[in-house]
C-alpha positions as CSV (number, residue, x, y, z in Angstrom):
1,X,89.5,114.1,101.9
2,X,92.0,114.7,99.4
3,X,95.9,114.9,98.6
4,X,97.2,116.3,95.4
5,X,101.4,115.2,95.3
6,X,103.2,117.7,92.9
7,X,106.8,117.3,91.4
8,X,108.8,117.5,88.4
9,X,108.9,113.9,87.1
10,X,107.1,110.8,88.2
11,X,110.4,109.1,88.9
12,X,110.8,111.8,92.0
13,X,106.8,110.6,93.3
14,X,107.9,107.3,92.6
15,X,110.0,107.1,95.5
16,X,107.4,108.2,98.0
17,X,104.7,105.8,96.9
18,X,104.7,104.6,100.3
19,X,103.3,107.6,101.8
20,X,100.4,107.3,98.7
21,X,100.0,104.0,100.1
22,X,99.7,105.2,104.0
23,X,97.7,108.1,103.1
24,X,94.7,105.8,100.8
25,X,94.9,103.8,104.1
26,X,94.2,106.3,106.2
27,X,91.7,106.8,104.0
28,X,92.8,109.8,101.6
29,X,91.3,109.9,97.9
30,X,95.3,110.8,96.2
31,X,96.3,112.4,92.8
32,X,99.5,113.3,91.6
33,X,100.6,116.1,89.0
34,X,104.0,115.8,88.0
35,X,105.5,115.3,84.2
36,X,105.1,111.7,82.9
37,X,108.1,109.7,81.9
38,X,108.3,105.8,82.2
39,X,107.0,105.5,85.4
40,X,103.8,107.0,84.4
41,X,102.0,103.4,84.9
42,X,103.9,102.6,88.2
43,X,102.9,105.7,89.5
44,X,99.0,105.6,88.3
45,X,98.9,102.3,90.1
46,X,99.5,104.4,93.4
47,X,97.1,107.1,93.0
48,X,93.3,107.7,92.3
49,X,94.5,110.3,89.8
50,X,97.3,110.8,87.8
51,X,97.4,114.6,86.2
52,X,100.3,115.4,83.5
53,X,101.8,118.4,83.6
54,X,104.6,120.0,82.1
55,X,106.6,121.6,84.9
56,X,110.2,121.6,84.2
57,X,113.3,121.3,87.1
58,X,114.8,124.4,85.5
59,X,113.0,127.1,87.0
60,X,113.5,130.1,84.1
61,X,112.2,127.3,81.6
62,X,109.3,129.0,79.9
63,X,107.0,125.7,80.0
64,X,106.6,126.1,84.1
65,X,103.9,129.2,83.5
66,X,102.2,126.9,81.6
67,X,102.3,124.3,84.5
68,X,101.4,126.9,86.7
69,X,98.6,127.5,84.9
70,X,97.1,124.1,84.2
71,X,98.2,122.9,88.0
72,X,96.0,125.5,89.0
73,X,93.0,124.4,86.7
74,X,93.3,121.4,88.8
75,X,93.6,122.3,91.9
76,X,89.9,124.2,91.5
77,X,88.3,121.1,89.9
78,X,90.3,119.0,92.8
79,X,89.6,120.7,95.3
80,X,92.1,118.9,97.2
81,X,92.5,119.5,101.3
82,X,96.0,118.8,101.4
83,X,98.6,120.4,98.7
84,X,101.5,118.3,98.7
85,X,105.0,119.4,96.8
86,X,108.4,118.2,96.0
87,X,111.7,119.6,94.6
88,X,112.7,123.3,94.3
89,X,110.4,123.8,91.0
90,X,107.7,121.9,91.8
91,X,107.8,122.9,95.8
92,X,107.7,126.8,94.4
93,X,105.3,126.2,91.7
94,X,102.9,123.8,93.5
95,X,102.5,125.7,96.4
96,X,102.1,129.1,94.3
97,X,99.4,127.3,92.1
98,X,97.7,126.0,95.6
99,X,97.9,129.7,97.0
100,X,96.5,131.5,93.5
101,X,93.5,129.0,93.4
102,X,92.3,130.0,96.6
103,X,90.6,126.9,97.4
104,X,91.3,126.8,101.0
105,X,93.9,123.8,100.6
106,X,97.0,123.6,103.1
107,X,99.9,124.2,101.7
108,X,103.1,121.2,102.4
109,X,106.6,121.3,101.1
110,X,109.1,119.0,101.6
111,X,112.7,120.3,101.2
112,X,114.7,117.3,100.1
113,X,117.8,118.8,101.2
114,X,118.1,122.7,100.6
115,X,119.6,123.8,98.0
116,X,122.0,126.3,100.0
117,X,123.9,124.9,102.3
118,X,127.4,125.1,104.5
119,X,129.4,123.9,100.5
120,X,127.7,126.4,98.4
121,X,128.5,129.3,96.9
122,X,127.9,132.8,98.5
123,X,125.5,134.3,95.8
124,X,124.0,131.3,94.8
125,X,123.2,130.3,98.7
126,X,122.0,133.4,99.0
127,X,119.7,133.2,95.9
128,X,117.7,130.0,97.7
129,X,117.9,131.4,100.9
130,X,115.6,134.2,99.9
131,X,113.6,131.8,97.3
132,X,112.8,129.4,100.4
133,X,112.4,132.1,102.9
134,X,109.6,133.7,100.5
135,X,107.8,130.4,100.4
136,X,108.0,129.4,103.7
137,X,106.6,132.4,105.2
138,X,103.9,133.4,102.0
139,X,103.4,130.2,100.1
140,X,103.4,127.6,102.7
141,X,101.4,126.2,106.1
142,X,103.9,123.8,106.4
143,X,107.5,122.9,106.1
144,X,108.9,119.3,106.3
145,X,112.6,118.9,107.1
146,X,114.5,115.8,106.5
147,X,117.6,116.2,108.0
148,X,118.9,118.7,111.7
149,X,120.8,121.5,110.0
150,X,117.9,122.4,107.2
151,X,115.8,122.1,110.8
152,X,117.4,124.9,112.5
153,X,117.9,127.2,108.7
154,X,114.7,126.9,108.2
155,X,113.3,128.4,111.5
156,X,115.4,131.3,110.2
157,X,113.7,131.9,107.4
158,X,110.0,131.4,108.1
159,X,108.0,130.9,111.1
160,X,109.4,128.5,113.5
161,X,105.8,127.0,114.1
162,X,105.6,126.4,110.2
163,X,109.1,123.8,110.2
164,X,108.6,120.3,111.0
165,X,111.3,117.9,111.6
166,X,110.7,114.4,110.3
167,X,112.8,111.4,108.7
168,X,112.2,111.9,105.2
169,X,110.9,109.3,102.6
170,X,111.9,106.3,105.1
171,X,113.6,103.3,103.8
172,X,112.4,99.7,103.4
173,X,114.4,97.7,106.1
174,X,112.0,94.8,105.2
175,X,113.5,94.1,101.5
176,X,117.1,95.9,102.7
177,X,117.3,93.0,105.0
178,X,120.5,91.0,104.4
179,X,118.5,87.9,105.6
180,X,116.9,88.4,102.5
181,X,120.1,87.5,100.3
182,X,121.3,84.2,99.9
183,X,124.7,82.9,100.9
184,X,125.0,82.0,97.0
185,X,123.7,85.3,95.6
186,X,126.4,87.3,98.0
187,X,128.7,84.7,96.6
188,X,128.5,85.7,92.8
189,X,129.0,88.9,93.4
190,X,132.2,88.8,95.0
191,X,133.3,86.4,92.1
192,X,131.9,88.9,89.5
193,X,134.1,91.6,91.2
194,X,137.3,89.1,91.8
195,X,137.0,89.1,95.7
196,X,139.6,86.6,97.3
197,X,138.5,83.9,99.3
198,X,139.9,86.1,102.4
199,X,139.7,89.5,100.6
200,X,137.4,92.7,101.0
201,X,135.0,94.4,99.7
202,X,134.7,98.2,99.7
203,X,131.7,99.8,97.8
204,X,130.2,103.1,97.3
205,X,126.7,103.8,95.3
206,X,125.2,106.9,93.9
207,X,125.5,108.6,90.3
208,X,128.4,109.9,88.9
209,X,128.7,113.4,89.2
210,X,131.1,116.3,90.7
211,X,128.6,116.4,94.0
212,X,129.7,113.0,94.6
213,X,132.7,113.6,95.1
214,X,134.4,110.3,93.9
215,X,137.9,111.7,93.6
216,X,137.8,111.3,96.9
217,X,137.2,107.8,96.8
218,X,140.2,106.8,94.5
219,X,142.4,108.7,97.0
220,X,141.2,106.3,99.3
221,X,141.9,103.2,97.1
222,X,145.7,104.9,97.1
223,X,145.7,105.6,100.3
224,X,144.5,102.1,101.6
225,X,146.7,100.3,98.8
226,X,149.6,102.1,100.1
227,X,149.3,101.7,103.6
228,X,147.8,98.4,104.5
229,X,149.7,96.3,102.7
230,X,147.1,94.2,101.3
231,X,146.9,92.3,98.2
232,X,143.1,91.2,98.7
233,X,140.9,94.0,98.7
234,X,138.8,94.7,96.2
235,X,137.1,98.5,95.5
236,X,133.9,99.0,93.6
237,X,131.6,101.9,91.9
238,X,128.3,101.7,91.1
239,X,126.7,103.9,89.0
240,X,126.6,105.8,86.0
241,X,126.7,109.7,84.7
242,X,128.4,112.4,82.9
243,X,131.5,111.6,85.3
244,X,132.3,108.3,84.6
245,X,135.0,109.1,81.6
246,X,136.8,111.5,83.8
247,X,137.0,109.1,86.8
248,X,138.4,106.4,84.6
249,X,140.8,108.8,83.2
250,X,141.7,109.8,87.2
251,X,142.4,106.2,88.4
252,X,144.4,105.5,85.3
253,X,146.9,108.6,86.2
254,X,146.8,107.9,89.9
255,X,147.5,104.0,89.0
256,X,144.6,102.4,90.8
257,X,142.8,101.4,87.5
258,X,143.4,98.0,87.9
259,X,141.7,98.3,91.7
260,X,138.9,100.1,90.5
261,X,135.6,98.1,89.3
262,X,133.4,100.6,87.3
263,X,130.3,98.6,87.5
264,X,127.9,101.0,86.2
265,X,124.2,101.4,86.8
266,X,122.8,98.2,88.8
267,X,119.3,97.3,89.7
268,X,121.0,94.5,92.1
269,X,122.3,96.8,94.7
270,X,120.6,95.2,97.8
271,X,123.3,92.2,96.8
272,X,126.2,94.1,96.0
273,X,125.7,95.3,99.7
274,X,124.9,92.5,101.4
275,X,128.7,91.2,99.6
276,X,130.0,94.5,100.5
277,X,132.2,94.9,103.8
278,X,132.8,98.6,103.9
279,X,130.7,101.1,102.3
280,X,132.2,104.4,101.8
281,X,130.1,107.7,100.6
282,X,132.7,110.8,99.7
283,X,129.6,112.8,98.8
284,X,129.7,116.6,99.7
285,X,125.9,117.3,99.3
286,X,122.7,115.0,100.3
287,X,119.5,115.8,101.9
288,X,119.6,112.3,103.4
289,X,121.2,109.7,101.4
290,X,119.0,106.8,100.1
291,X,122.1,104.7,99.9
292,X,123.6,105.5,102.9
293,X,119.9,104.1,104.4
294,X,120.2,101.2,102.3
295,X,123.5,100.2,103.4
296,X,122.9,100.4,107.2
297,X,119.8,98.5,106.7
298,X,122.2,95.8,104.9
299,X,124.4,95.9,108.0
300,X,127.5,97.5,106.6
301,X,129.0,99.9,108.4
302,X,129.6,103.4,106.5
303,X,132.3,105.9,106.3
304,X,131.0,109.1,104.8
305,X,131.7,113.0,105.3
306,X,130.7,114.8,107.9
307,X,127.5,116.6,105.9
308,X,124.1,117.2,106.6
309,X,121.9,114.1,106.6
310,X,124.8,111.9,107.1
311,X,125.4,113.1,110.0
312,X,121.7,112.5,111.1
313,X,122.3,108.9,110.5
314,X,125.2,108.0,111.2
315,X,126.7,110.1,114.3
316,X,126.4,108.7,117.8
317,X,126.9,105.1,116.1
318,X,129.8,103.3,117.8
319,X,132.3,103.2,115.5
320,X,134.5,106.2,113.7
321,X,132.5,107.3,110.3
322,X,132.3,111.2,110.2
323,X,135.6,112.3,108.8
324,X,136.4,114.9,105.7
325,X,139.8,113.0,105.2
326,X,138.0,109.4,105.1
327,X,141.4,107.8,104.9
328,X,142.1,106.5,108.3
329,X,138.0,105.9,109.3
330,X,138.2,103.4,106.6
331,X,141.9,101.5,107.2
332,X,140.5,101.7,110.5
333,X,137.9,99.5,109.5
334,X,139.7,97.4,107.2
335,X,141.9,96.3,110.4
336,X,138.8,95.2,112.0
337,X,137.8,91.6,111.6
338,X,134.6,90.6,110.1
339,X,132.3,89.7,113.0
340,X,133.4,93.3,114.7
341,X,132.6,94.6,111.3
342,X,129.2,93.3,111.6
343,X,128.9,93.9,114.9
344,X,128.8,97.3,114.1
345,X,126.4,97.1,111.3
346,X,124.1,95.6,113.3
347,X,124.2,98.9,115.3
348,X,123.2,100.6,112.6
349,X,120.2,98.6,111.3
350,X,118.7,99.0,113.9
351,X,119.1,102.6,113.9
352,X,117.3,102.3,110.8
353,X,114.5,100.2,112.0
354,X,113.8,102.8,114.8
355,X,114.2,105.7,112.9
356,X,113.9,105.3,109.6
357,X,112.0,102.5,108.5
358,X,108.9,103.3,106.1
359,X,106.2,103.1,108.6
360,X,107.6,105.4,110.9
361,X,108.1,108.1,108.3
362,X,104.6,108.0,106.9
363,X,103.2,108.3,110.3
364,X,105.7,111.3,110.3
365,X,103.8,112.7,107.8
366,X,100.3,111.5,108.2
367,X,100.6,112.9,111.7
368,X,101.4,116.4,110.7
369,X,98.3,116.2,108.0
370,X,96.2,115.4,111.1
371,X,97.4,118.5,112.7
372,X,97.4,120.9,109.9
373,X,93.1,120.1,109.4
374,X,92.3,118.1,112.1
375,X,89.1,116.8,110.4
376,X,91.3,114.8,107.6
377,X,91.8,111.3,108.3
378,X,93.6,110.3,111.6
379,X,97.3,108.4,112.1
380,X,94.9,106.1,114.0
381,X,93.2,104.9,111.0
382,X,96.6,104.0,109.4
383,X,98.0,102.3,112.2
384,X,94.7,100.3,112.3
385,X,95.3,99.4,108.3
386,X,98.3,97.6,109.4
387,X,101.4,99.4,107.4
388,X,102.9,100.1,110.7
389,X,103.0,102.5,113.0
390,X,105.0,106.0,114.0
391,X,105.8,108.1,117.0
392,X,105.3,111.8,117.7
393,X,109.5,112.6,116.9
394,X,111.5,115.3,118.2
395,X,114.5,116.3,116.1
């Protein structure tokens, strides 16, 4: 009863050792072969085996034959019953490796967000179309979805019987709990950013690159600036990449520097939400945004574009937050007082509880384990270890 995890780097695994967790509970001996980085340690902790190997995200770099071959090597001496890959290289590679080994192993891929999709370019959507397609109907038993529109593309491209719906990696809505921040600690951080006593907080999270679109974002600090007529709200971006110099060269020329708080990368973002009042998320690709999770779990409600994944999340929610000109979703919510404010972020929470809280998306994937070899462990067995529970969903 085993399950062999492949990805590119261990800092990709090491945001699923959750379902490592669920699936030693359930009573799976697991091993993961990825490239090593700093995580290495973290991620041994999580698995019975950790196997180095040097697979590369580019997929023309020469070094991923050599990971093919040595991820093959293991799978023979593994002999694992479950296959389990990540990412466009390692999904392709791992489940090519897993097929040329011939060891009888089912074959899993989770697509964390397709790289075509309704933005992308003509040739280069059409590129991964055929990549994925191949896969999926030759490489694969099983396809895992994370968000409605890769759902429905995917049943295009391979058998229909293959694609699985679920709700991705899952979110901890036990530590993104605003319960869990003090008063004082939500405090700070509003000083740190120069918050008034009666002033707001709008905050978006994620790294800084074109995909993000975050010129998009200082349009909104204009816009809001111009319009409301407020003195007292504050506007704040957290994260870091090869975009930042531009950006700060943007809000100086559209003269919202001085609004703008460049706050880099921060390993205190549960608090910078839980001081946050509006979170806004102008990116224009996402498989299903971590932070946009982490904020609803925080109780902040979100305006973001109307793109795969967020949509998932976020529509059916009362209150506007689907829009491609996010201008007037967030004055709208700027003009809302605070306890309607968090009245609606309670709405979401719970949203998150029910739907994408860790448990649930482990049993997601346990359960479809149990179906593809029905003599692996059962869901039961997990649910009996006490990491929660899941449902059978339907997308």
């Amino acid at each position: 009863m085993k399950l062999l995890y492949v990805s590119t780097l261990d800092h990709i695994v090491r945001v699923m050792l959750p379902h490592l967790a669920g699936a030693r509970e359930a009573g799976y001996e697991t091993h993961v072969a990825c490239q090593s980085t700093r995580f290495k340690e973290e991620v041994a902790a999580h698995a019975d085996g950790l196997h180095h190997i040097p697979i590369q995200r580019n997929p023309l770099d020469p070094r991923n034959l050599v990971a093919l071959f040595a991820l093959i090597k293991i799978i023979r001496k593994l002999r694992p019953d479950i296959v389990h890959c990540h990412n466009p290289s390692g999904g392709f590679i791992g489940r090519l490796a897993a097929t040329v080994a011939r060891t009888g192993a089912k074959r899993v891929y989770t697509a964390h967000g397709f790289h075509f999709h309704p933005l992308g370019g003509k040739l280069s959507n059409a590129l991964y179309r055929f990549i994925e397609g191949f896969a999926g109907r030759f490489l694969s038993d099983a396809v895992l979805t994370i968000n409605q529109w890769d759902f429905e593309e995917a049943k295009k491209l391979m058998p229909p019987e293959r694609v699985h719906f679920t709700h991705g990696v899952g979110v901890s809505t036990d530590e993104f709990d605003p319960a869990t921040v003090t008063p004082e600690e939500r405090q700070a951080i509003r000083d740190e950013f120069g918050v008034p006593e009666d002033g707001l907080l709008i905050s978006c999270i994620g790294e800084l690159i074109p995909r993000k679109n975050y010129e998009h974002f200082l349009a909104v600090v204009n816009y809001i600036n111009g319009i409301s007529g407020r003195k007292n709200i504050c506007f704040v971006i957290v994260g870091d990449g090869t975009f930042k110099s531009h950006l700060l060269v943007m809000a100086q020329r559209w003269g919202c520097g001085k609004e703008v708080f460049f706050a880099g990368f921060r390993r205190d973002t549960k608090v910078i939400l839980a001081a946050t009042d509006i979170f806004v998320f102008p990116s224009l690709q996402e498989g299903l945004p971590c932070a946009v999770q982490e904020a609803l779990c925080m109780e902040i409600p979100v305006v973001a574009q109307p793109i795969r994944g967020c949509v998932d999340m976020l529509l059916g929610l009362p209150y506007r937050s689907l829009d491609h000109n996010m201008r007037d979703p967030t004055l709208e919510l700027v003009k809302r007082t605070h306890d309607e404010r968090k009245a609606l972020g309670r709405v979401g929470r719970q949203r998150m509880i029910e739907h994408y809280s860790r448990p649930v998306c482990v049993a997601e994937w346990l359960a479809i384990y149990e179906k593809l070899s029905p003599n692996l462990p059962s869901l039961s067995r997990y649910r009996e270890g006490g990491a929660g529970g899941g449902r059978e969903n339907q997308p």
